[in-house]
C-alpha positions in Angstrom: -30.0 -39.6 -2.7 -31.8 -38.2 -5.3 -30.8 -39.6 -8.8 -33.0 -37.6 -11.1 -29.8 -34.9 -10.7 -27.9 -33.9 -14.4 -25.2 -36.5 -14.5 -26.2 -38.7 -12.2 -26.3 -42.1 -14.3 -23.3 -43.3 -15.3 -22.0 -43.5 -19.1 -22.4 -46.3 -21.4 -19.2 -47.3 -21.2 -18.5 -46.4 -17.4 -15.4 -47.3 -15.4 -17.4 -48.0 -12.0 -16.9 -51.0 -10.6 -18.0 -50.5 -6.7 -19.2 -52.9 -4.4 -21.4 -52.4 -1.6 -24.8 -50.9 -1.4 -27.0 -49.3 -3.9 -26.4 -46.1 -2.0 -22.3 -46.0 -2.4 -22.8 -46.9 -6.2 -25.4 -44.6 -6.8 -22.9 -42.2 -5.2 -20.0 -43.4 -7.0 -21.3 -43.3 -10.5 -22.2 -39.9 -9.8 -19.1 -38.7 -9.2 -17.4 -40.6 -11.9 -20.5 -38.6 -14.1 -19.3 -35.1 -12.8 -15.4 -36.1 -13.1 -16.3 -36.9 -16.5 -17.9 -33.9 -17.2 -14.6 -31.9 -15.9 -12.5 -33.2 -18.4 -11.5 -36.4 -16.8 -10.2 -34.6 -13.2 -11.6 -32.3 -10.9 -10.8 -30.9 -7.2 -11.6 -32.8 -4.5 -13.6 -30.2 -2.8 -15.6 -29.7 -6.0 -16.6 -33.0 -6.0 -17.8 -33.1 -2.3 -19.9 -30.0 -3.4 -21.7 -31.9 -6.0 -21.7 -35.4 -5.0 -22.9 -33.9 -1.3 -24.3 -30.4 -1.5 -22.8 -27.2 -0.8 -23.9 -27.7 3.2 -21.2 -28.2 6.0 -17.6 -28.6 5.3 -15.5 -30.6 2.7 -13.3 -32.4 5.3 -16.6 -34.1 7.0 -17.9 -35.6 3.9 -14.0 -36.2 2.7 -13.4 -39.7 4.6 -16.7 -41.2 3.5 -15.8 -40.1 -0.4 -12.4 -41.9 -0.7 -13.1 -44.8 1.5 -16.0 -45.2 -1.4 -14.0 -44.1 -4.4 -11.2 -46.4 -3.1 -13.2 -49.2 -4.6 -13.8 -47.5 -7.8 -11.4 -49.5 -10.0 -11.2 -46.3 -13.0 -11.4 -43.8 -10.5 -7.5 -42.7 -8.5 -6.5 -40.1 -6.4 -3.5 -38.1 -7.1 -1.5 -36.6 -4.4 -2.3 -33.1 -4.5 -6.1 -34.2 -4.2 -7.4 -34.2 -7.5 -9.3 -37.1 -8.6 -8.9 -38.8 -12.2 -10.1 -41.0 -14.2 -8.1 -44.0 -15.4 -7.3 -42.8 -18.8 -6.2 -39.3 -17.5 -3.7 -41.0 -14.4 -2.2 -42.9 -17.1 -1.1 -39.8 -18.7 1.2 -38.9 -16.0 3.0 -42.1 -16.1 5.5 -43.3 -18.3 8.7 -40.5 -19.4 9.9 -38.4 -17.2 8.0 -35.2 -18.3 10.1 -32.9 -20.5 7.4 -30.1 -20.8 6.2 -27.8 -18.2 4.9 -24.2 -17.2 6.1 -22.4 -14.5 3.8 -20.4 -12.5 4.6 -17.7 -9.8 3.1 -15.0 -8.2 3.6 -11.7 -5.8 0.8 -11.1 -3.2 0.1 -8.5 -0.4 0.4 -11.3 2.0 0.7 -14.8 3.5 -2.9 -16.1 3.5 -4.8 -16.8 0.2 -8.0 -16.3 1.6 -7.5 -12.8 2.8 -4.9 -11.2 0.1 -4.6 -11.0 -3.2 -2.4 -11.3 -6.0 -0.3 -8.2 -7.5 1.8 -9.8 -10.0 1.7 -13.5 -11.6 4.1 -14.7 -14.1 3.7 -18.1 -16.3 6.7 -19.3 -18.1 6.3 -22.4 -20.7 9.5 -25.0 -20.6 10.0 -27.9 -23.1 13.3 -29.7 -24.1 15.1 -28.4 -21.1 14.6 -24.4 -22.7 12.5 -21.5 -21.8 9.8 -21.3 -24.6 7.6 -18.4 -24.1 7.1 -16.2 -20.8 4.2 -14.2 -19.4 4.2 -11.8 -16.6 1.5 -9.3 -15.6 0.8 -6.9 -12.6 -2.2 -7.0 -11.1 -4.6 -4.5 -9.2 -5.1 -5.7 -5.9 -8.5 -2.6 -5.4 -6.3 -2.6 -2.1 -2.9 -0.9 -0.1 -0.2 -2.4 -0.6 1.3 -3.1 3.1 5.3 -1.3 3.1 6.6 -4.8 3.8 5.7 -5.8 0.4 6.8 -2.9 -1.6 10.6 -3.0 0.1 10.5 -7.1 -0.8 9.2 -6.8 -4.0 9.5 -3.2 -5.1 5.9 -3.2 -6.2 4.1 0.0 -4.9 0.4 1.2 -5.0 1.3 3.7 -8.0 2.4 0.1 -10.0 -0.4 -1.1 -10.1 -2.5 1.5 -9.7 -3.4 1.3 -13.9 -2.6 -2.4 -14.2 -6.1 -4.6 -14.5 -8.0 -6.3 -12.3 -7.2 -10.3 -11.7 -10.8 -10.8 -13.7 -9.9 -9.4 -16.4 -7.1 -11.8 -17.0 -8.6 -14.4 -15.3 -9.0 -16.1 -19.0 -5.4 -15.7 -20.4 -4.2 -17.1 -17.0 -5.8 -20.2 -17.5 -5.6 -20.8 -21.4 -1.9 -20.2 -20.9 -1.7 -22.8 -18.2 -3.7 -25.4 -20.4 -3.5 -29.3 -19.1 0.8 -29.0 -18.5 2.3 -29.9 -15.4 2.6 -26.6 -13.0 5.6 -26.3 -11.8 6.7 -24.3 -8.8 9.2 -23.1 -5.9 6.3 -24.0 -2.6 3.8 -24.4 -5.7 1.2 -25.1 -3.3 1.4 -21.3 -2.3 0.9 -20.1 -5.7 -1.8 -22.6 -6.8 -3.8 -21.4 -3.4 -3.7 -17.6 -4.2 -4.3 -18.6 -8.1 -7.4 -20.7 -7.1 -8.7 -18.1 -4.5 -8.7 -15.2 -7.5 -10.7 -17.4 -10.0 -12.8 -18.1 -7.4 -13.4 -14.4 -7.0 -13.7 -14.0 -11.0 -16.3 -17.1 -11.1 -14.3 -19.9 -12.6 -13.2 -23.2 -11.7 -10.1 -24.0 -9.8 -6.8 -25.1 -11.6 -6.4 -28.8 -11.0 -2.7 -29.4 -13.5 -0.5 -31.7 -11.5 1.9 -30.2 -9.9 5.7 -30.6 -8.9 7.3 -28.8 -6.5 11.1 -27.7 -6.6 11.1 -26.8 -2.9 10.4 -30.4 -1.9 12.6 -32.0 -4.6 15.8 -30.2 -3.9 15.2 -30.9 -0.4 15.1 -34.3 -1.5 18.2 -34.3 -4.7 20.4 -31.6 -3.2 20.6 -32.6 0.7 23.3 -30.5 1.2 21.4 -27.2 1.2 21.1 -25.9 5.1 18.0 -23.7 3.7 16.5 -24.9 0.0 15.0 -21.0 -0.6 14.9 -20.3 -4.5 18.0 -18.2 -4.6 20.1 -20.8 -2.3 18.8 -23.6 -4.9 19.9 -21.4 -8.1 23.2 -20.9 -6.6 23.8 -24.0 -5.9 23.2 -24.9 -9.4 25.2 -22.1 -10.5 22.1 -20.1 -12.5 22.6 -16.7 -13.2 20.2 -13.9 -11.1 20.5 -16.3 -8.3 21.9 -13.2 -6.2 19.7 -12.0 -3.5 17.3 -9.0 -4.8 13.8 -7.7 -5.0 11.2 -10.9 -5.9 9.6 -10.2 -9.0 6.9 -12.7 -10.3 8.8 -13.3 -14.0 12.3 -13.2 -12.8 11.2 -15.8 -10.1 9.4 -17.9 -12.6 12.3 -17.9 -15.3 14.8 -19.0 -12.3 12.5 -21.7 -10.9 12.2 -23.2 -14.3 16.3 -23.4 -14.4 16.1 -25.0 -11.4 13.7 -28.0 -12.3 15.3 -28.6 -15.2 18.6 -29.2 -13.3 16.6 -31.0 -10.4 14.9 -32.9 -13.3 18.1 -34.0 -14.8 19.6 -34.8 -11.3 15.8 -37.2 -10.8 16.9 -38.9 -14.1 20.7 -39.7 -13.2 19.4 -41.3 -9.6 17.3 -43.5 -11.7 13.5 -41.8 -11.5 11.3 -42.5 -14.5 8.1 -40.8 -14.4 6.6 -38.2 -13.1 4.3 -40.2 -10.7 8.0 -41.4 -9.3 9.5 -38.1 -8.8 6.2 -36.8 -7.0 6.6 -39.7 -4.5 9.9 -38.1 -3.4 9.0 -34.1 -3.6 5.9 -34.6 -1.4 6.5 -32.0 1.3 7.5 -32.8 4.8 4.9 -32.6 7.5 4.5 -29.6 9.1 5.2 -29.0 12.4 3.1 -27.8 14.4 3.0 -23.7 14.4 4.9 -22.2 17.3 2.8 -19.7 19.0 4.3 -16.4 19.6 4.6 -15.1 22.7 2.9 -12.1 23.6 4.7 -8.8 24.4 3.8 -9.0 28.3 6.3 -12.1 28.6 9.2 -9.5 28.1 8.1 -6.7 29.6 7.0 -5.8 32.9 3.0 -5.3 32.8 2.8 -3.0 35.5 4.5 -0.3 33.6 0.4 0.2 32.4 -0.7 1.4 36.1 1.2 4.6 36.0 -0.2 5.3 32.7 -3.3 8.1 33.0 -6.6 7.5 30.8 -6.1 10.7 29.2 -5.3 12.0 25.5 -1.5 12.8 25.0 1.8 11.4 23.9 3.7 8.4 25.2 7.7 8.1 25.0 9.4 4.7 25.0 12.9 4.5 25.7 15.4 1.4 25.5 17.8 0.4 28.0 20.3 3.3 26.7 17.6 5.7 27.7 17.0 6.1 23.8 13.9 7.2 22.4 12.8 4.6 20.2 9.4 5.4 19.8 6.7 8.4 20.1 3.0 7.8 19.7 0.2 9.7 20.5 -3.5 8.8 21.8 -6.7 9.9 23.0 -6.5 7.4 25.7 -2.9 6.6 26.3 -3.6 3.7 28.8 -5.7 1.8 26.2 -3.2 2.6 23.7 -0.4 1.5 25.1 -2.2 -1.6 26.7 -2.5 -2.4 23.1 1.1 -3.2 22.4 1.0 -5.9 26.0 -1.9 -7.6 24.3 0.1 -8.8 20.5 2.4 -11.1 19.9 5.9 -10.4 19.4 6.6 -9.1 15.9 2.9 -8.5 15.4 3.9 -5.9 12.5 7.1 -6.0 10.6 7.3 -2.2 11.7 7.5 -2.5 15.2 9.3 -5.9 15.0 11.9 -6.1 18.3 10.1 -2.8 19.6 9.0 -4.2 22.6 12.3 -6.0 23.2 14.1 -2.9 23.4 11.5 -1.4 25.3 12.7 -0.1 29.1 10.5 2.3 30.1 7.6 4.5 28.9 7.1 8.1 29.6 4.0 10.3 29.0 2.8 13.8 28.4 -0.5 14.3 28.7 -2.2 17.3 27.1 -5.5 18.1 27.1 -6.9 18.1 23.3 -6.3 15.5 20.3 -4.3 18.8 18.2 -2.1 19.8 21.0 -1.0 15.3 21.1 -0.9 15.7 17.0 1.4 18.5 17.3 3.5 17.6 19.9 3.7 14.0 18.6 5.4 15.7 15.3 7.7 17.9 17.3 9.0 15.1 19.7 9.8 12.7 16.3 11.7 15.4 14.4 13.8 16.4 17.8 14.4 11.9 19.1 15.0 10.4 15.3 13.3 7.0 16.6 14.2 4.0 15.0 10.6 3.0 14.7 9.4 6.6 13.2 9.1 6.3 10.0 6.8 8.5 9.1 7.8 12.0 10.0 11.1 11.4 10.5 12.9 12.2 7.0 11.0 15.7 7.3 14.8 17.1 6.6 14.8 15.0 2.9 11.6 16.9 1.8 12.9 18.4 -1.6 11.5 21.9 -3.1 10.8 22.6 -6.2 12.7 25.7 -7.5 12.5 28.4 -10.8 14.8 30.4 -11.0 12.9 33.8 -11.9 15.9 35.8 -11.6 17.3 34.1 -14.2 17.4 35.7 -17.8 15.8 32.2 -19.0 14.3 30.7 -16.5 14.5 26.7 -15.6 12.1 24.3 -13.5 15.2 22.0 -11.1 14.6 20.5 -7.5 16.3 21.9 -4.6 17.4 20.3 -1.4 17.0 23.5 0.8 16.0 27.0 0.2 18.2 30.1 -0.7 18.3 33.7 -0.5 19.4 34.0 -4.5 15.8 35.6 -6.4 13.9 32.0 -7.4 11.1 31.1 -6.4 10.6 28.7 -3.7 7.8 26.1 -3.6 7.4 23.4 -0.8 9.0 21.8 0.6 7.1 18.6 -0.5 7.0 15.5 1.8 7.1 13.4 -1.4 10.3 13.5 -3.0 8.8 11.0 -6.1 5.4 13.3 -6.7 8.1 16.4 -6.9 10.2 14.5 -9.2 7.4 13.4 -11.4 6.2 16.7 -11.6 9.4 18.5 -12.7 10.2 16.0 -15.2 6.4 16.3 -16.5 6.8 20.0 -16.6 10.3 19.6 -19.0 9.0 17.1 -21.1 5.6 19.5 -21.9 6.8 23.0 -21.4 9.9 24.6 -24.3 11.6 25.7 -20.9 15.5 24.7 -21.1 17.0 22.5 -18.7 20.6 23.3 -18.7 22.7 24.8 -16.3 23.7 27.0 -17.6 24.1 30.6 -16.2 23.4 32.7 -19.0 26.3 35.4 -17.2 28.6 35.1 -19.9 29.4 34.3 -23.7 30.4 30.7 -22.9 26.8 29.9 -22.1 25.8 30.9 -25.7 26.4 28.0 -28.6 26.7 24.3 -28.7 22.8 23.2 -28.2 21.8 20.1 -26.9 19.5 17.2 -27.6 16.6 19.0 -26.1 16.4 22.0 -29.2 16.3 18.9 -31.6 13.4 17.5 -30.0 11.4 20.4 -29.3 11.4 20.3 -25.8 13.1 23.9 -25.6 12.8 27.5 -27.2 16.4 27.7 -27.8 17.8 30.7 -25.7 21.3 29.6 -26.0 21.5 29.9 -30.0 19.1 32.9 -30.1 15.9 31.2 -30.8 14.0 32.0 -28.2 11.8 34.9 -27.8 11.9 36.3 -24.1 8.0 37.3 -23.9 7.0 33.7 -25.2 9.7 32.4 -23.0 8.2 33.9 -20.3 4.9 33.8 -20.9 6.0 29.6 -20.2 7.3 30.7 -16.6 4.4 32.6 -15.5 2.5 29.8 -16.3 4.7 26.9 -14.8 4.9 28.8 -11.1 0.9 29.3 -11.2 0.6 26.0 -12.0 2.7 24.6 -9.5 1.2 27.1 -7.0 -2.3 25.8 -7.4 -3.4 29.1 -8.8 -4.3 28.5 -12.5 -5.6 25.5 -14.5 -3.7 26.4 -18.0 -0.8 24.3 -18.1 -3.1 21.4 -16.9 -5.1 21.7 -20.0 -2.3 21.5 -21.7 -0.8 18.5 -20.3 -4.5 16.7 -20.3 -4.8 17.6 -23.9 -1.5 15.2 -24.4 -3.6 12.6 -22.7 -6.2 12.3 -24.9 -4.1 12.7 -27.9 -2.2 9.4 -27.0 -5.5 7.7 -26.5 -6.6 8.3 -29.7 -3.7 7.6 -31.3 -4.2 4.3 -29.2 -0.9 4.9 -27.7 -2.4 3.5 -24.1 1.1 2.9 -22.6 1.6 6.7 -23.2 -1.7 7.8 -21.6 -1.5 5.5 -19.1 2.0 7.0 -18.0 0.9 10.6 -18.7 -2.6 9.7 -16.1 0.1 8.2 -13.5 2.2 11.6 -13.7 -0.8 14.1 -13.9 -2.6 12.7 -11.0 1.0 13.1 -9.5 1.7 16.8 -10.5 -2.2 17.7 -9.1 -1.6 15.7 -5.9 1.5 18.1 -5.6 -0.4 21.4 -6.6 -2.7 20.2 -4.1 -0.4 20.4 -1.4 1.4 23.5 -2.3 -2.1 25.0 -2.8 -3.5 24.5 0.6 0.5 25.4 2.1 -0.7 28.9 0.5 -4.0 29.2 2.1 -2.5 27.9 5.0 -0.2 31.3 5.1 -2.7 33.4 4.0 -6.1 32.3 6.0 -4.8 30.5 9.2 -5.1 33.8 11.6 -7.0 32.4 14.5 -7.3 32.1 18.5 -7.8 28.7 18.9 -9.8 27.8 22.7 -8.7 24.1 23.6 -9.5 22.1 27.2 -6.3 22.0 28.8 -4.5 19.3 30.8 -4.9 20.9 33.8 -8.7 21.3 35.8 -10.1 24.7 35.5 -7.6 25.6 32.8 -7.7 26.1 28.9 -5.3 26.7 26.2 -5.2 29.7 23.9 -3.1 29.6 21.0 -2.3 32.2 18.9 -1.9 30.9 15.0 -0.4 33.0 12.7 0.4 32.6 8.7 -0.9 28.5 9.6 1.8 28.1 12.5 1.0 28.1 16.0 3.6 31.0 17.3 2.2 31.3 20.8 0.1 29.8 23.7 -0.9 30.3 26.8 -2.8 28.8 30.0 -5.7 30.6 31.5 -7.6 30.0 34.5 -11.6 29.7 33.6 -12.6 32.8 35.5 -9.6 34.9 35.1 -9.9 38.8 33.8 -10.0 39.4 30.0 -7.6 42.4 30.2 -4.6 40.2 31.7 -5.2 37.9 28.8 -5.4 40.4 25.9 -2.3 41.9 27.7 -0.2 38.6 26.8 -2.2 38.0 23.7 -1.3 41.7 22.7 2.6 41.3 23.3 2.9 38.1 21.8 1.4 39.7 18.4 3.9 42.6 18.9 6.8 40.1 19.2 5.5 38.2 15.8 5.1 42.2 13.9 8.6 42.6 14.8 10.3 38.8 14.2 7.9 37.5 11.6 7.9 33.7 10.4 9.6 32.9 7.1 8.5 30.8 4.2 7.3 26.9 5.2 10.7 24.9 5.7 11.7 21.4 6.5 11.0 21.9 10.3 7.6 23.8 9.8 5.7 22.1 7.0 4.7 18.9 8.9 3.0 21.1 11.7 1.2 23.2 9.1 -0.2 20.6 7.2 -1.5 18.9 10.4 -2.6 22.1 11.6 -4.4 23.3 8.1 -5.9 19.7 8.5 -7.4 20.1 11.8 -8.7 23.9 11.3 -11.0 22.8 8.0 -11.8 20.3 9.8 -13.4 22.2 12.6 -14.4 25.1 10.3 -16.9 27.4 11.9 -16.4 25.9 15.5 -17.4 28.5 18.3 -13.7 28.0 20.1 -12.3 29.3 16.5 -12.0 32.5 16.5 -10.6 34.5 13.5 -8.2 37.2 14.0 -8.4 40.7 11.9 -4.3 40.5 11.1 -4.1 44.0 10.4 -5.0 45.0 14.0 -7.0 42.3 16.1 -9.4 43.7 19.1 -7.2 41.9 21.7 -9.6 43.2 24.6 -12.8 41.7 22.9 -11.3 38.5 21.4 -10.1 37.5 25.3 -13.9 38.1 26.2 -14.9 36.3 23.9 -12.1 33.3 24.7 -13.3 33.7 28.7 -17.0 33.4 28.1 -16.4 30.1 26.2 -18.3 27.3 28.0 -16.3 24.0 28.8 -19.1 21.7 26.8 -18.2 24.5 23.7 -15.0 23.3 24.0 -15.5 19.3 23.3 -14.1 19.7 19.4 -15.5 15.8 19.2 -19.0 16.4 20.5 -19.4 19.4 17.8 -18.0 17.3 15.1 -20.6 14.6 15.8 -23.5 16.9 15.8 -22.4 18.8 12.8 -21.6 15.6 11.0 -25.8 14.3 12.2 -27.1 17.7 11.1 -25.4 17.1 7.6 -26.8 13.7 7.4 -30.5 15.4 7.8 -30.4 18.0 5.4 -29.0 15.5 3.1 -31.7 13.4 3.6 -35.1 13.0 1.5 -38.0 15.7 2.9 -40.8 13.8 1.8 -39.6 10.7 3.2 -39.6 10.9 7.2 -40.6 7.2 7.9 -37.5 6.2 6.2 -34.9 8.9 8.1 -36.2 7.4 11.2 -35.6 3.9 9.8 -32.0 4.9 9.2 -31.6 6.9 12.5 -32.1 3.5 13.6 
């Protein structure tokens, strides 16, 4: 051992009194040095880490630490693995403690090591009363998984402007001071806690600790299940009800609850704290039941009659139900996949592969035709385990109603024939929402309904004049250019056409930060990146109609084949199957009918049933911009007879989409690449 290291030698006054050699006392006045130097307690772990080095892990070294601490008269270790020195253990003994903070947090998941926190709350308690409470989101810089938000009601948007873990790292800890932590499974919130100072560079929390989970399974026995809101309601505490878990209403409640299980410790004749921690240590654990993977319930065979080819798979219950479409570019590794997990893998498709009977496929024979059949197949089955695609019949609109003598911004559920403009639909009914109420709080239009038909729509003015949110058309105020001068600019904003009204509403931004009104701006950056995300969409739904006028030239399913489909204001309204070496004037004969049939039907506006196949379809095309197997079509009178030439003389290695994308993508790479530097691109290329 090297004993020149800071804090080796002991203290003048030094509690160490070891027997044995001069290694173990060398070792143990060190670490009564370093536990000093913490304050008087430290985590184990951080001890091993200086007493030992950072090499190998804590639980070798931890057996040869407390069997030579053990004879350390001033040194103890306290339950939850902290060690202390004799004037700090002493400080836990005596009363039964009457203060205490509360800690909990929300997390995007079970393990501490691999999540993070998104919410933490710390509530202070003294003489049986709350005193103070804290409560903070936090940005987890990742997704938060769906599970979480319906538990907790805490979505990416949340926490999207809230800070960084770091950045409180300091309050967290100053606010937790040297008090007892107190906690429902405190062990689970201490680990996250630890793990996210760790992350920020400070020192773990080492508080005692009592746990409320172990001491009401201890003082209230008769509880079949001692979760928080069982425990609350068994103590009769108000918000014990079941609901969303929020990090400050579960701290508040868990406080409640020790100060009744405290009071219940006292009447059974507990003293201290020490005493009380003797009887909430935590069962063993038994040992973790290992799932059983999905081939234990279903048949593994199924897998041979599935093809190694791109398509869509169908599985169906025992009721012949669909219960769940997927899509894949390999649909025997795909669907392998769900054999190979355990039951309940994902909450999503928890009791999928109980229910599952039999599987059906469809093969096709490119990735767009599986995308788009994928879509069609979820909005005609409904399965249970969609979720995705399937409310495409909720997607709201957003409607101004131009015909209108003064025009209003509203939502609409479907589209009418009645003069307004249409725009959507949107397949976020919260971005649409956001962005209509945005639009009313900024632009003077009215939002009223009424219909402006008759005398009884004149008179009686609402809130809205008084706050300046509206011109005032029902009491004459309003001037009709100015008023709709506002409209114009509302639908070309909304339409992704012009960038006024977004100045305007940007303009409010930085006015509330300089008026250091952040809680404004930071609402007003939530809703514009909202409204522009919505633009977005409508935007490219536009350019969608008016550019998507193409012969696409896809492999097809079927050897010696390909598909040619006809897209037409961004929908596919025809397709066919042609043999490789067939004649060009049979095919620009069907290709020529089937664009006489769309001059004399047409295709409406995007609606519910439409606007998930355009978007995936106005995906894929940029995507593949400029591909040879792209061909755009001249819509006011396309050559049919050179365009089927052109599909015919095609090669089948022009038609791998994937191959091209990979070249183009390595091309791109190159020219990006420094000129004067070709060492280094071959480096790279490596």
């Amino acid at each position: 051992m090297d004993e020149s290291r800071p804090g080796s030698e002991p203290h003048d006054q030094s509690v160490v009194a070891a027997s044995g050699s001069d290694a173990f006392l060398s070792l143990a006045r060190r670490a009564e040095a370093f536990i000093t130097e913490q304050g008087g307690k430290t985590a184990e772990d951080l001890l091993i880490s200086h007493v030992f080095g950072s090499s190998g892990s804590p639980a070798l070294w931890r057996p040869l630490l407390r069997d030579v601490l053990s004879r350390c008269e001033g040194l103890s270790l306290r339950s939850d693995g902290a060690w202390l020195l004799a004037s700090e253990a002493a400080k836990t003994k005596g009363d039964l403690l009457d203060e205490f903070v509360v800690i909990d947090v929300e997390t995007t998941g079970l393990q501490a090591s691999r999540q993070r926190i998104i919410e933490i709350a710390i509530a202070r308690f003294a003489g049986g009363a709350s005193q103070y409470a804290w409560e903070s989101l936090c940005n987890p810089e990742r997704k938060i998984p769906a599970y979480i938000v319906k538990l907790t009601g805490i979505d990416d948007e949340m926490v999207g402007e809230a800070p960084a873990f770091a950045a409180i790292a300091e309050q967290v800890v100053e606010l937790l001071g040297e008090a007892v932590v107190v906690g429902h499974n405190v062990d689970f919130d201490l680990a996250f806690l630890n793990e996210e100072l760790k992350r920020a560079g400070r020192l773990p929390v080492v508080n005692d600790r009592l746990d409320t989970l172990a001491l009401a399974s201890r003082l209230a026995p008769g509880l079949r299940k001692p979760t928080l809101a069982a425990v609350a309601q068994h103590f009769g505490l108000r918000g014990s009800g079941r609901g969303r878990h929020r990090a400050g209403t579960d701290a508040a409640l868990t406080g409640e609850v020790a100060v009744r299980l405290l009071g219940l410790a006292r009447e059974a004749g507990y003293q201290s704290l020490e005493e009380v921690k003797a009887i909430a240590r935590p069962a063993t654990r038994r040992p973790r039941e290992r799932m059983p993977k999905a081939s234990s319930v279903v048949d593994r065979s199924i897998l041979t009659k599935i093809p190694r080819a791109t398509g869509v798979y169908i599985m169906r219950d025992a009721n012949d139900r669909v219960v769940y479409v997927g899509k894949a570019k390999n649909l025997r590794d795909r669907v392998g996949s769900y054999f190979s997990q355990p039951l309940g893998y994902t909450r999503k498709m928890d009791g999928l592969i109980e229910s599952l009977s039999r599987i059906e496929v469809e093969v096709v024979g490119s990735e767009l035709e599986a995308l788009l059949l994928e879509s069609q197949l979820i909005r005609r089955y409904q399965p249970r385990y969609n979720t995705a695609l399937r409310a495409h019949e909720q997607y709201p609109f957003i409607r101004v109603d131009i015909a209108n003598p003064w025009p209003r911004v509203s939502l609409a559920k479907a589209r009418k024939d009645d003069g307004a403009r249409y725009f959507g639909p949107f397949r976020s009914a919260a971005t649409a929402r956001k962005t209509v109420d945005l639009i009313n709080r900024v632009v003077p239009l009215r939002t009223c309904t009424r219909s402006f038909r008759d005398a009884r729509s004149y008179g009686s003015p609402c809130l809205q004049l008084d706050l300046g949110r509206c011109l005032g058309p029902c009491v004459g105020r309003a001037d009709r250019d100015e008023y709709r001068e506002y409209v114009h600019q509302v639908v070309d904003y909304i339409d992704g056409r012009d960038e006024a009204l977004h100045d305007v509403l940007w303009q409010g931004l930085e006015e509330a930060a300089e008026a250091l009104d952040f809680e404004r701006a930071s609402r007003l950056r939530r809703e514009l990146a909202a409204s522009l995300a919505l633009t977005a969409a409508q935007r490219r739904l536009r350019e969608s109609v008016e550019s998507n006028w193409a012969l696409l030239v896809t492999p097809s399913a079927e050897a010696g084949y390909r598909e040619v489909m006809l897209i037409a204001r961004g929908r596919l309204w025809a397709q066919a199957r042609v043999a490789d070496g067939s004649e060009p004037a049979a095919l620009a004969e069907r290709l020529g009918r089937s664009w006489e049939r769309f001059q004399r039907i047409g295709l409406g506006a995007p609606d519910h049933d439409s606007v998930d196949d355009m978007h995936i379809l106005g995906s894929w095309l940029a995507r593949h911009e400029g591909h040879p197997a792209l061909l755009p079509l001249d819509a006011s009178g396309p050559d049919w007879l050179a365009l089927a030439s052109r599909v015919l003389s095609l090669r089948r290695e022009e038609l791998d989409f994937d191959a091209w994308l990979k070249a183009r993508n390595m091309r791109e790479a190159d020219w990006d690449a420094p000129a004067d530097e070709p060492g280094e691109d071959v480096m790279l290329d490596a």
